[in-house]
C-alpha positions as CSV (number, residue, x, y, z in Angstrom):
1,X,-45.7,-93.5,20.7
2,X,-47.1,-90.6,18.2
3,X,-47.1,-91.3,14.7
4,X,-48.0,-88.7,12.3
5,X,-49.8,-89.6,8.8
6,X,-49.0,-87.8,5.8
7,X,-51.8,-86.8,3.9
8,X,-52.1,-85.9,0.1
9,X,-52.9,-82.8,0.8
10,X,-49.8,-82.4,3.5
11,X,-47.9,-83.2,0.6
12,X,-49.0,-80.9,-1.4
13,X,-48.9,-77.9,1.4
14,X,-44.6,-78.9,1.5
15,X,-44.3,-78.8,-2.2
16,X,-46.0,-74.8,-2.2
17,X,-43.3,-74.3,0.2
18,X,-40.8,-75.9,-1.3
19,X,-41.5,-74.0,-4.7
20,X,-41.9,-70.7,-2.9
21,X,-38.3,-70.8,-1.5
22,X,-36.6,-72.0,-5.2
23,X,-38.4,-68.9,-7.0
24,X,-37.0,-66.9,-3.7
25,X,-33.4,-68.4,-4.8
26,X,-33.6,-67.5,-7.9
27,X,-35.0,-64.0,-8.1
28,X,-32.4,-63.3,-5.4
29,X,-29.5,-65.1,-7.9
30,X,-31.0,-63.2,-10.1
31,X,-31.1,-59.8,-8.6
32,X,-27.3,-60.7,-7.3
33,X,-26.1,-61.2,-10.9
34,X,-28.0,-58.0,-12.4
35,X,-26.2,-56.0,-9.6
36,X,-23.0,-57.7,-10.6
37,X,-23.2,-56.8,-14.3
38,X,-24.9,-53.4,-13.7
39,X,-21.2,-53.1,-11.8
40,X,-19.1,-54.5,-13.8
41,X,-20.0,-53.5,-17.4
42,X,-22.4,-50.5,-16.8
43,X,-19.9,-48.8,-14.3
44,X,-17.1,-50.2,-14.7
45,X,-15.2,-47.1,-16.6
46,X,-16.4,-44.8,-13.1
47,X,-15.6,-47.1,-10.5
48,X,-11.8,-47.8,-12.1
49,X,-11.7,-44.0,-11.9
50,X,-12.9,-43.9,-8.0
51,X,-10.6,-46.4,-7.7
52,X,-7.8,-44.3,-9.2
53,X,-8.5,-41.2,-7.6
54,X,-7.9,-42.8,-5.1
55,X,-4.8,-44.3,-5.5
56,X,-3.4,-41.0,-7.6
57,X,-3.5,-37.5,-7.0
58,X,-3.3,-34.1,-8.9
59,X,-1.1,-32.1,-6.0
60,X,-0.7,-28.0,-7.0
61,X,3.0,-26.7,-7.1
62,X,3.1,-23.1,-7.0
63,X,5.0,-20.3,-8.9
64,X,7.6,-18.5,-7.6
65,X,6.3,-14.6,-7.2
66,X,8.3,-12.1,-9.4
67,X,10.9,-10.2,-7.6
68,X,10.8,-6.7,-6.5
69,X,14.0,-4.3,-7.0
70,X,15.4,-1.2,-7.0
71,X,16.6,1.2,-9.8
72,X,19.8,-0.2,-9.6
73,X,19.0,-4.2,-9.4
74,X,19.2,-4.3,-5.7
75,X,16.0,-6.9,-4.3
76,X,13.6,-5.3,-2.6
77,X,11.8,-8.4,-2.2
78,X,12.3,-12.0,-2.7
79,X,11.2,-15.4,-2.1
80,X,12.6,-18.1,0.3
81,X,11.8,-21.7,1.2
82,X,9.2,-22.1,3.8
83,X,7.6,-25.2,5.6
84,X,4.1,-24.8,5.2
85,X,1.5,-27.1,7.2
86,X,-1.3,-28.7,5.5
87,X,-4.4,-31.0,6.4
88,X,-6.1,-33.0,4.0
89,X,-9.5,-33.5,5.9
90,X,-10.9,-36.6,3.9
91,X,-7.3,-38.9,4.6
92,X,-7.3,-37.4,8.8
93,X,-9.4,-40.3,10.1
94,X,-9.9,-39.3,13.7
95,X,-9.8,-35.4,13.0
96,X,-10.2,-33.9,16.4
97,X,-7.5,-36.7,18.3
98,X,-5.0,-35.4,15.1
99,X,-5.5,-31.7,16.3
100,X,-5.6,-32.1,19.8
101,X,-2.3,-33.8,19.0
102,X,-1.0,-31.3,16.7
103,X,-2.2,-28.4,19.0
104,X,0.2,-29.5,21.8
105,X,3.3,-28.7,20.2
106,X,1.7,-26.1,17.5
107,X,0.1,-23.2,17.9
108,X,-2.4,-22.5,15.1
109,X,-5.9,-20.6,15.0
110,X,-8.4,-23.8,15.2
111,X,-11.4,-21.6,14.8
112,X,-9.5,-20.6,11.4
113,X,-9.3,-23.8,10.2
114,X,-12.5,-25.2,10.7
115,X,-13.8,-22.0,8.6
116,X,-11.5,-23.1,6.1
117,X,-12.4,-26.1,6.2
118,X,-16.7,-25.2,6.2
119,X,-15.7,-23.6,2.8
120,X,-14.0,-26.6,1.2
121,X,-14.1,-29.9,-0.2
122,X,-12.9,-32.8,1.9
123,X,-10.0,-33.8,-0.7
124,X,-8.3,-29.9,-0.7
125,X,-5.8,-29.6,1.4
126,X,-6.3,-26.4,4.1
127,X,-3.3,-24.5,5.2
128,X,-3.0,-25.1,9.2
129,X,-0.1,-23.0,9.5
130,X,2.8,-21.3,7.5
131,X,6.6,-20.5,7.7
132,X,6.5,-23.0,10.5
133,X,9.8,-23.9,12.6
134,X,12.3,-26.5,12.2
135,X,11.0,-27.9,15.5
136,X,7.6,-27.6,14.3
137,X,8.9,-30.2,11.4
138,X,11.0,-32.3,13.4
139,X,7.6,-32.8,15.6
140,X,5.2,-33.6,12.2
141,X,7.6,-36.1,10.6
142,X,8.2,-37.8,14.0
143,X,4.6,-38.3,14.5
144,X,3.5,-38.7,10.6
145,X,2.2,-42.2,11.6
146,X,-0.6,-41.0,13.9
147,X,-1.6,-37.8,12.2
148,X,-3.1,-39.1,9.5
149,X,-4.1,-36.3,6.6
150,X,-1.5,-33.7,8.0
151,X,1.8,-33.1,5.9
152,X,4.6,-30.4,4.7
153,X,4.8,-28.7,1.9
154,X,7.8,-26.7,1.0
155,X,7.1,-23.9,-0.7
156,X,8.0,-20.4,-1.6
157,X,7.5,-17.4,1.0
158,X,7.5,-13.8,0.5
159,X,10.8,-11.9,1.8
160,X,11.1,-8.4,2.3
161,X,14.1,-8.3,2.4
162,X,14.7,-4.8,4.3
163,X,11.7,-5.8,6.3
164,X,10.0,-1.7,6.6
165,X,11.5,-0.2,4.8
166,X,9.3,1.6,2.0
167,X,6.5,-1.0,3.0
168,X,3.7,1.3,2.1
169,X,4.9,1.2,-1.5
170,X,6.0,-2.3,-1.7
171,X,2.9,-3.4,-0.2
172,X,2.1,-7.2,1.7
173,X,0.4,-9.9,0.5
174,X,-2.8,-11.8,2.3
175,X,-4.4,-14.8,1.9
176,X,-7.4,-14.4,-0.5
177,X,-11.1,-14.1,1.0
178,X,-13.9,-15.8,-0.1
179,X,-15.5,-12.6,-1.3
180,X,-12.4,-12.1,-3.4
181,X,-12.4,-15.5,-4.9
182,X,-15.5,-15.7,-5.9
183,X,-15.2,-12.1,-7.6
184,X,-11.6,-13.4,-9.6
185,X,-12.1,-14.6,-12.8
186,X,-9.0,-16.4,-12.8
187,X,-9.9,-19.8,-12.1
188,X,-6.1,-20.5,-10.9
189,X,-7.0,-19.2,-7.8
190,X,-7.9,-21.2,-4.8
191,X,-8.7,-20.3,-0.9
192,X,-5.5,-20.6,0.8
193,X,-3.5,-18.7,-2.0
194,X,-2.1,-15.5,-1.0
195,X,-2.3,-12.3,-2.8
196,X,-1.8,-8.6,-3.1
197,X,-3.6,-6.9,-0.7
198,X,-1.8,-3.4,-0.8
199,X,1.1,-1.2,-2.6
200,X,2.6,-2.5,-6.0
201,X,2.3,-5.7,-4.8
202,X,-2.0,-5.4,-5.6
203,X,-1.3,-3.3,-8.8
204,X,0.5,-5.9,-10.5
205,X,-0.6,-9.0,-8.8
206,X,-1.3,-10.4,-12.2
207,X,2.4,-9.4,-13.4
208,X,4.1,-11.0,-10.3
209,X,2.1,-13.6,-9.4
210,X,3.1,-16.3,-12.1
211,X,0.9,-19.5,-13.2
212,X,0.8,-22.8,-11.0
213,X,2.2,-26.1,-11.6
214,X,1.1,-29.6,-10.9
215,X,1.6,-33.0,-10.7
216,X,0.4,-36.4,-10.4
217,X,1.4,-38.7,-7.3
218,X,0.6,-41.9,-5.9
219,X,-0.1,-41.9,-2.3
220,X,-1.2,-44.2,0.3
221,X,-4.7,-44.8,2.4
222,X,-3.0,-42.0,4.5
223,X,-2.8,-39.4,1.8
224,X,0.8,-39.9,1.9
225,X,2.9,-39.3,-1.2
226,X,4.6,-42.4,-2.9
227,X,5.9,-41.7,-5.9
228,X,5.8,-38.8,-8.5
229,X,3.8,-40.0,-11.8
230,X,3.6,-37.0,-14.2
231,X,4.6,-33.5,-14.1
232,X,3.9,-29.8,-15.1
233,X,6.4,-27.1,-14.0
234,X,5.5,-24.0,-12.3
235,X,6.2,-20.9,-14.1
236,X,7.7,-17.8,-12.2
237,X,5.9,-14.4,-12.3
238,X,7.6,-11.4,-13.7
239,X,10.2,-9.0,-11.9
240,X,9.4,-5.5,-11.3
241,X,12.7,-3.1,-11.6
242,X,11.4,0.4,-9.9
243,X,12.1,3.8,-9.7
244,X,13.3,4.0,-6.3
245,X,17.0,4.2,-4.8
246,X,17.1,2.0,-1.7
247,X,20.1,3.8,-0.2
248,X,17.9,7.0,-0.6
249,X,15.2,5.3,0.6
250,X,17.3,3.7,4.0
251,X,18.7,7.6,4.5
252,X,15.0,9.3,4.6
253,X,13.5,6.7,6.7
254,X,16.8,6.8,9.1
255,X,15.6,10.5,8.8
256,X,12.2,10.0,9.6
257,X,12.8,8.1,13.1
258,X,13.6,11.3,15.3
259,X,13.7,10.3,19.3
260,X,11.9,9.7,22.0
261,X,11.2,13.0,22.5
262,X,10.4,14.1,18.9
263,X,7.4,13.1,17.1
264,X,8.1,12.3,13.5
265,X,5.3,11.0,11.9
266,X,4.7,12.2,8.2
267,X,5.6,11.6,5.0
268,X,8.5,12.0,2.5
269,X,8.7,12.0,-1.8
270,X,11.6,12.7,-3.3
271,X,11.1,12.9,-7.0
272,X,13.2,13.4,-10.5
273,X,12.1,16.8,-11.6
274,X,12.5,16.2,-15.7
275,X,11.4,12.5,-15.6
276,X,8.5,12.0,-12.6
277,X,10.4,8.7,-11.3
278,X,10.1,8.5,-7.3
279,X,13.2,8.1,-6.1
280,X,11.9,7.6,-2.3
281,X,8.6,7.4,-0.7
282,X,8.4,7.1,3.3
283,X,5.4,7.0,5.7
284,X,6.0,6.9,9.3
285,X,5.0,5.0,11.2
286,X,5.2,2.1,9.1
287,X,5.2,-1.9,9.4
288,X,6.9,-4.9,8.6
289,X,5.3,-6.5,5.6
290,X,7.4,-9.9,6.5
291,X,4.7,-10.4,9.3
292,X,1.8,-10.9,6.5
293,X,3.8,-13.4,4.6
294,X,2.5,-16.6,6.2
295,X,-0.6,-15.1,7.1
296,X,-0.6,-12.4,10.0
297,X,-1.4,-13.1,13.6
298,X,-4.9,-12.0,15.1
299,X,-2.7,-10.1,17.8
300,X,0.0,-8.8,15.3
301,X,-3.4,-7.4,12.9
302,X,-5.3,-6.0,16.5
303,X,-1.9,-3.8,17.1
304,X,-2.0,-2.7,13.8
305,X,-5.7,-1.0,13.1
306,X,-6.1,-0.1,16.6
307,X,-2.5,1.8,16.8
308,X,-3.3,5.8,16.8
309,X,-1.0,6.4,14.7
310,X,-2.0,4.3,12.2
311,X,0.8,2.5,10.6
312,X,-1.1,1.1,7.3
313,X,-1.8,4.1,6.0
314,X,0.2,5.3,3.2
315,X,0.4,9.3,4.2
316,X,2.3,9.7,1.0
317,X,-1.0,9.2,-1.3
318,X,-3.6,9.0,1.5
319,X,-2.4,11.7,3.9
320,X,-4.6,14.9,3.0
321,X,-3.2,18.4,4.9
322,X,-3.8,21.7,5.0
323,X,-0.6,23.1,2.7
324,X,0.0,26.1,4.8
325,X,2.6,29.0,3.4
326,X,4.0,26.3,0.9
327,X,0.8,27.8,-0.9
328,X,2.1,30.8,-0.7
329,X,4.1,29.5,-4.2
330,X,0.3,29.2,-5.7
331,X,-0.9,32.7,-4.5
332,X,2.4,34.0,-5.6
333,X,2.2,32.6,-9.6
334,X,-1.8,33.6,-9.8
335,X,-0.8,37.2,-8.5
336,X,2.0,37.8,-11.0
337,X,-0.3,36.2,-13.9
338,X,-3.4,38.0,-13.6
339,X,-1.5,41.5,-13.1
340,X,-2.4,42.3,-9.3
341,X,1.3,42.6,-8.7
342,X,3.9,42.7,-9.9
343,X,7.4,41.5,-8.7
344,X,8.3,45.2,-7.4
345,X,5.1,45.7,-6.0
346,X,5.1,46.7,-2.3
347,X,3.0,46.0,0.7
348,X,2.7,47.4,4.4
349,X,2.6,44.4,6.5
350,X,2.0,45.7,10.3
351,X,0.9,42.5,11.6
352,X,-2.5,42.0,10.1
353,X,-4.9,42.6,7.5
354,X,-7.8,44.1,7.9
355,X,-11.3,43.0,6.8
356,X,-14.7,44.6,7.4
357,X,-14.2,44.3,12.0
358,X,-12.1,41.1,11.3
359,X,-8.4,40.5,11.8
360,X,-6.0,38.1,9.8
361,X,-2.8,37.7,12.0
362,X,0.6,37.7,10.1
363,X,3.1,34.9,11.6
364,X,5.3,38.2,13.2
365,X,3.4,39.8,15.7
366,X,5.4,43.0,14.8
367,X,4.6,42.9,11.1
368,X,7.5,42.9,8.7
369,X,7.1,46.6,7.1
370,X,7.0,47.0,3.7
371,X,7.5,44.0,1.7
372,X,8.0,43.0,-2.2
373,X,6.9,39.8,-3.6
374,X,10.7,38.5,-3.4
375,X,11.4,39.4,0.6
376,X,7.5,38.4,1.0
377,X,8.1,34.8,0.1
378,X,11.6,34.7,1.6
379,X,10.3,35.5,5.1
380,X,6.7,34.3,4.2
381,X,4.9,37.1,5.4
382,X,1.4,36.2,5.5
383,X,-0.2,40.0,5.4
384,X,1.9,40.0,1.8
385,X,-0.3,36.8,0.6
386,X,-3.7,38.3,2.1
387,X,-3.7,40.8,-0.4
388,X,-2.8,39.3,-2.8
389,X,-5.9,36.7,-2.4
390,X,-8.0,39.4,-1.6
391,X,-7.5,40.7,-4.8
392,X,-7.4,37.6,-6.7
393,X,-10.7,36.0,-5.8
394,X,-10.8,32.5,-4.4
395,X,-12.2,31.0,-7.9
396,X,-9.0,32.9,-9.8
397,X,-6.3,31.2,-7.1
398,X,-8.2,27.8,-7.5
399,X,-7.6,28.4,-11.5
400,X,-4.0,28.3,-11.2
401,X,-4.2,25.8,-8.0
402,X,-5.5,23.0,-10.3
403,X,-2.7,23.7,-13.0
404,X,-0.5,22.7,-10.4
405,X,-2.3,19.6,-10.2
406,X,-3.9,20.3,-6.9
407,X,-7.6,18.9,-6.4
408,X,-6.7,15.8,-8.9
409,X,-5.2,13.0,-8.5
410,X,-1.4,12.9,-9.4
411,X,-2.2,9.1,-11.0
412,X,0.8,7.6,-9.4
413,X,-0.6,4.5,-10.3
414,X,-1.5,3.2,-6.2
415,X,-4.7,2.6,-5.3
416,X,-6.8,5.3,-3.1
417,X,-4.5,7.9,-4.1
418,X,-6.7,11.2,-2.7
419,X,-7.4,14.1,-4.6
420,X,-7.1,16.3,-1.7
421,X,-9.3,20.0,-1.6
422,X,-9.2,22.8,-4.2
423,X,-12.2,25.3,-2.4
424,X,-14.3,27.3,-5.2
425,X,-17.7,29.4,-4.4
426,X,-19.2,26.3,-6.6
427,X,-18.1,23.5,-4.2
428,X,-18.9,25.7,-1.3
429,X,-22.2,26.3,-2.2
430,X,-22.8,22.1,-3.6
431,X,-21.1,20.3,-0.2
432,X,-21.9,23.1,2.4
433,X,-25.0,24.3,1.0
434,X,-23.2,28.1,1.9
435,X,-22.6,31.0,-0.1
436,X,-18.6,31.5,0.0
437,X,-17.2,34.3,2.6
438,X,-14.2,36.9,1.5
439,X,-12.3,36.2,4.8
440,X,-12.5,32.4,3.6
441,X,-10.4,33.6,0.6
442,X,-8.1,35.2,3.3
443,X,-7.4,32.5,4.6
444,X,-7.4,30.2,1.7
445,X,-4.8,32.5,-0.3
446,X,-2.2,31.2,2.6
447,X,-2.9,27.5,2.5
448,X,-5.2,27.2,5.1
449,X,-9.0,26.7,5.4
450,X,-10.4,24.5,3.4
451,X,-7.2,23.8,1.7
452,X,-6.1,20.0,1.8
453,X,-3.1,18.7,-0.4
454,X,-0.9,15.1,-0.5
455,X,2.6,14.9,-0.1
456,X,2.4,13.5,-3.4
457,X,0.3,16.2,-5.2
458,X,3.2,18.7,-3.5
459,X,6.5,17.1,-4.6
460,X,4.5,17.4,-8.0
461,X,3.7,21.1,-7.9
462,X,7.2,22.3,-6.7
463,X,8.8,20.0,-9.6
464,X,6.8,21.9,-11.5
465,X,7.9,25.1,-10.2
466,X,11.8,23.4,-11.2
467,X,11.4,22.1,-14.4
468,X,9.9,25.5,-16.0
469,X,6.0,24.7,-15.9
470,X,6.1,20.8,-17.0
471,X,3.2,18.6,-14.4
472,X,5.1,15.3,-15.0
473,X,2.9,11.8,-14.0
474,X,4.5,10.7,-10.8
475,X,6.2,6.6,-11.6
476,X,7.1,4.1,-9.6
477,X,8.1,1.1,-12.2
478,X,10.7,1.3,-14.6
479,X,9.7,-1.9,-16.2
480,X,9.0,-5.1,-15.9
481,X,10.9,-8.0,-17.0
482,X,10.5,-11.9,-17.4
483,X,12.1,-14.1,-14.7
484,X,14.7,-15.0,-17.3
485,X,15.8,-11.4,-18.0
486,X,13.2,-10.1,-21.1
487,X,11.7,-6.9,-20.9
488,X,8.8,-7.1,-20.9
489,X,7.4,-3.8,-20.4
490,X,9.3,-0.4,-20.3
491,X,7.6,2.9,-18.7
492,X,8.9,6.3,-19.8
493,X,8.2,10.1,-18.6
494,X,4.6,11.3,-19.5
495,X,3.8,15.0,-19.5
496,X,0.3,15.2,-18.0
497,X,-0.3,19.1,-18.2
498,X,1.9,23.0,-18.1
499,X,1.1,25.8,-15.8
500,X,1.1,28.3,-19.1
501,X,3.2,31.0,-16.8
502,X,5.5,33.3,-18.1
503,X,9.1,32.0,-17.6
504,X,10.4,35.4,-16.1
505,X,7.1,34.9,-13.8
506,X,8.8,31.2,-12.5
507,X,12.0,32.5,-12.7
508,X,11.1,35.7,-10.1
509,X,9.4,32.6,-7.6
510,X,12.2,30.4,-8.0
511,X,14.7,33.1,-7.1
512,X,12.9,33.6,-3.9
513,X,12.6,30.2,-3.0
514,X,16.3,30.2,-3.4
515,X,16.8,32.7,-0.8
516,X,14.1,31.6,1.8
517,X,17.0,28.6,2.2
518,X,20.6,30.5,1.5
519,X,19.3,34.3,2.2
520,X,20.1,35.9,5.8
521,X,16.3,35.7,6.8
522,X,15.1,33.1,5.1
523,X,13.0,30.1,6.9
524,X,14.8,27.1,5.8
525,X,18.1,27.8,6.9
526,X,18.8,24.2,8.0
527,X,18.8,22.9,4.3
528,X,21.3,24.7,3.5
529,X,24.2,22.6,1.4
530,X,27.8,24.3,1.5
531,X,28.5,23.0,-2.4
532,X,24.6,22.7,-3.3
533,X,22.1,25.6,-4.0
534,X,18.4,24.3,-2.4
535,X,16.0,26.3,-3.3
536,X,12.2,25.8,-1.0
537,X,9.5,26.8,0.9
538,X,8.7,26.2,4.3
539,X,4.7,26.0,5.4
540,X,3.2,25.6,9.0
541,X,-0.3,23.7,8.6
542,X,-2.4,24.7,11.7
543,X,-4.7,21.6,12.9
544,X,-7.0,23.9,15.2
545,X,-7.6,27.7,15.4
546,X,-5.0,30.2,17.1
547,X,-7.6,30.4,19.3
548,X,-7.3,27.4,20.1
549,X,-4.0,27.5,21.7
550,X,-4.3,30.9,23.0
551,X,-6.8,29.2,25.9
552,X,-4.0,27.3,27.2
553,X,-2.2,28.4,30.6
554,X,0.6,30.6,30.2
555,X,3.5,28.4,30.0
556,X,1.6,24.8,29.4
557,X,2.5,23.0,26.4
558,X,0.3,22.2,23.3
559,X,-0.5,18.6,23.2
560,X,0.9,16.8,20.2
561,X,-2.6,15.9,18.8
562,X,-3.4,20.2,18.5
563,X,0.2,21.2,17.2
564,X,0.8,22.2,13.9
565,X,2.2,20.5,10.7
566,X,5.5,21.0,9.6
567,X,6.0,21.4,5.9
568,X,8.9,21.9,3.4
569,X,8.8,21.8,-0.3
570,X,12.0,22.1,-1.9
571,X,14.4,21.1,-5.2
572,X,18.6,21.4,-5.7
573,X,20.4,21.9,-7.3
574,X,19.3,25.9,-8.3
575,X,20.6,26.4,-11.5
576,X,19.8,22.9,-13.2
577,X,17.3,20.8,-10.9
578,X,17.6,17.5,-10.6
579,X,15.2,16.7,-7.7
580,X,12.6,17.5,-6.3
581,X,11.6,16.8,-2.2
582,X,7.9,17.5,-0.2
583,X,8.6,16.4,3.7
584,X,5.4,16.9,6.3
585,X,6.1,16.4,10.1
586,X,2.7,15.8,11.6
587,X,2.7,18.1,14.3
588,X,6.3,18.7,13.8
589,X,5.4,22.6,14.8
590,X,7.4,24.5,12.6
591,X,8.6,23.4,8.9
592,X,11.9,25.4,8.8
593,X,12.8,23.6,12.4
594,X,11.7,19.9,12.2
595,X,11.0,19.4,8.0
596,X,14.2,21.6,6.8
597,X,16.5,19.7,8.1
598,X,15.3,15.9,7.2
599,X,15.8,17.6,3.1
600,X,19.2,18.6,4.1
601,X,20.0,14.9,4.8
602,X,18.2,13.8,1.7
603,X,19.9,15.6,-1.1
604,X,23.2,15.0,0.6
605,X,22.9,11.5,0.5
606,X,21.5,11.9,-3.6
607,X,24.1,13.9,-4.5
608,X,27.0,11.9,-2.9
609,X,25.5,9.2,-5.3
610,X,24.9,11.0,-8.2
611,X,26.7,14.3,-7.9
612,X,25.3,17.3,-10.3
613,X,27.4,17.9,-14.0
614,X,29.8,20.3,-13.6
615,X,29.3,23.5,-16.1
């Protein structure tokens, strides 16, 4: 049997040890109570608000967007209720088993969301999907228990409520890039909000888009919304009442369609001649602006930009041309101003002009004989308008160009308007770095060369031509008024510049323009009205040299993409104007033919709505 001695010094060895671990006790007790009051009175205040946060939340309600509408209260476009799909990433749990999940019986962009999701914090909620269907609901609230952090939100949606029609001035909305929202100074937006990306709906984003609501709610360990604490009401943006007519509007675009077999691509403005309101304003092709409510498909956005045709554009502002004989109008008023003519004055057309070895082809192989300015412009004899230029000068047509507003933009108030192309020897020599030639001025002095006008910039010009020498400031808005009825603000005509001409001078151009619709040989015979005097101008915009065409085989057919532009600039009634059209056809070949005709239709339509007083 072993039997161990203890020792003093054993003793004291156990008692070391023994004093060791109760200092150990202690400093730990110690350390244990300093954490507990560093917790509980140091932080106490930010842990109760942890604590809270996560028990309540500040949830965003949004404003309904102001509504769009015609000049005689009919909506353009509206809001509805839409079932918008949300994830909340820091309540998903298992994130990819929720998608997978959800990505069975949704379809949604997953590359999309985790973007979104890169570029926000883990408590925002990211849009998944908008607009989505009442199956798409029934599937989300049947499964709410295993998809954790993924909920509906009703909310408003953008409705165009005619769905194309006059897109390209109502605009779409898109949701708001990161570039863009780090460039707003508005701190009310946030990524995910959707905004003005085109049309009136960008120029008066801040008018439309109202101010946000909120509210406090209690939700679950799920993100889940219990109960409803505190609220603060949305407000509404502000309505927009326009300028336009949409039964105008629905019988130019009707207009504008043609067939299968005609191409119809081009733009329309039909304008107020005493006031500048835009009655209608059509580019075709257009789109549906519906399809970039609840954010637009990559497939529906490919078809878009990579159409030909392109749809987006806005040919009405953006659409630059050659203005053909419908400059004839311009050449015409310089002539008569500056003396080389006068309205008796007659020229020899036999079928061209010459110049130096060169020769500028009239439209009528034949020639037309001797011509006056009045017959000149009825049958727009181009010989007629070469002398005139050649006398002129190209600087001296350009004077009276820009008074027309050519070469500026008409400040219709969209964005990118183009000023189009007023040639001078100056700009010449700046941009081509070339002295300016005289058989440029030829050609200039019948609207073609370097020439380029807008639909816009022409409706203006031959208003002007109506009116008696007033440039009015093309408007679309009428005024703008709060969601409870308010006006807010009121827009009136504005008088931007005159042409200075002699009345008699107008009077003389206007009487031919009269006749080049109602007279025996005049080019626009298709406009005529049997109870309305239209007065115009026809124009032919050639997109590639005679020459051009002449190399085709005898009896082949131009391809669209070389034929020529069909223009007509007109305004009815005669004797006391009320409005004021400018149609181009791209490649519609001739304007009297394919343009003429759509005008016809137009004032018709206007004046069975708002038939002319009666002397």
């Amino acid at each position: 049997m072993t039997v161990y001695r203890y020792s003093a010094e054993t003793s004291d060895v156990i008692k070391k040890k023994v004093r060791v671990f109760a200092i150990l006790v202690v400093v730990s007790f110690l350390c244990l109570w300093m954490r507990i009051w560093y917790l509980q009175i140091l932080k106490w205040q930010y842990l109760t608000g942890l604590s809270e946060n996560n028990r309540v939340r500040m949830v965003t309600l949004p404003a309904n967007r102001g509504i769009i509408k015609d000049r005689k209260g009919e909506t353009l476009v509206s809001i509805r209720p839409a079932f918008n799909l949300y994830l909340t990433p820091e309540d998903a749990g298992d994130l990819t088993s929720s998608l997978d999940k959800l990505s069975h019986k949704i379809f949604f962009d997953r590359e999309k969301l985790k973007k979104k999701m890169a570029g926000s914090k883990s408590f925002k909620e990211v849009l998944i999907k908008g607009d989505i269907s009442r199956k798409e609901v029934a599937f989300v609230e049947e499964n709410n228990m295993s998809l954790p952090g993924i909920h509906i939100k009703a909310e408003p949606l953008r409705n165009y409520v005619f769905n194309s029609l006059a897109s390209h001035t109502l605009g779409y909305l898109g949701e708001i890039s990161k570039t863009s929202l780090e460039r707003h100074k508005d701190p009310s937006y946030k990524q995910g909000d959707f905004v003005g990306k085109n049309g009136l709906e960008n120029i008066y984003e801040s008018v439309l888009k109202g101010e946000k609501g909120y509210k406090e709610v209690e939700v679950d360990v799920s993100g889940r919304e219990l109960k409803a604490l505190r609220k603060f009401p949305p407000q509404s943006g502000a309505n927009l009442l326009l300028t336009l007519d949409v039964r105008v509007q629905q019988e130019l675009e009707k207009a504008m369609k043609g067939t299968v077999d005609q191409n119809m691509n081009g733009s329309v403005v039909v304008m107020k001649v005493q006031t500048g309101e835009v009655i209608a304003m059509a580019s075709n092709p257009s789109f549906d602006p519906n399809k970039f409510a609840s954010g637009i498909s990559p497939e529906n956005w490919n078809a878009l930009v990579g159409d030909e045709w392109h749809p987006l554009q806005n040919r009405s502002i953006h659409g630059q041309y050659p203005p053909g004989s419908t400059y004839k109008i311009v050449t015409a008023l310089a002539g008569l101003e500056e003396g080389v003519i006068k309205p008796g004055t007659s020229i020899l057309c036999p079928g061209h002009f010459k110049l130096g070895r060169g020769h500028y082809r009239c439209w009528k192989k034949s020639g037309h004989g001797s011509m006056n300015l009045h017959d000149a412009l009825v049958q727009s004899c181009d010989v007629y308008f070469y002398t005139i230029g050649h006398r002129l000068g190209i600087d001296t047509i350009a004077k009276y160009a820009k008074r027309f507003g050519l070469g500026s933009s008409t400040r219709l108030g969209l964005s990118q308007e183009k000023r189009g192309l007023v040639p001078t020897t100056q700009w010449k020599l700046l941009n081509k770095k070339e002295p300016w030639l005289l058989g440029e001025t030829i050609s200039a002095s019948i609207g073609q060369g370097f020439n380029l006008v807008t639909p816009m910039q022409q409706v203006s010009m031959i208003a002007a031509v109506a009116n008696g020498g007033m440039l009015l400031k093309p408007y679309l808005v009428k005024r703008i008024e709060e969601p409870e009825g308010q006006i807010r603000e009121e827009f009136f005509p504005n008088i931007v510049g005159y042409l200075g001409a002699d009345p008699e001078h107008l009077e003389q151009i206007r009487r031919a323009l009269r006749d080049v619709v109602n007279g025996n040989r005049g080019t626009a015979k298709k406009s005529r009205l049997k109870n309305i005097i239209v007065s115009g101008k026809t124009g032919t915009a050639q997109v590639v040299r005679m020459k051009s065409n002449e190399e085709l085989e005898k009896g082949e057919a131009i391809p669209v993409k070389y034929r020529d532009h069909a223009w007509f600039v007109a305004f009815a009634p005669y004797d006391k104007p009320e409005i004021a059209v400018a149609i181009i056809i791209e490649h519609g070949g001739h304007g009297g033919a394919t343009a003429a005709p759509i005008a016809k239709k137009i004032f018709k339509k206007y004046f069975e709505l708002y038939p002319p007083a009666r002397s």
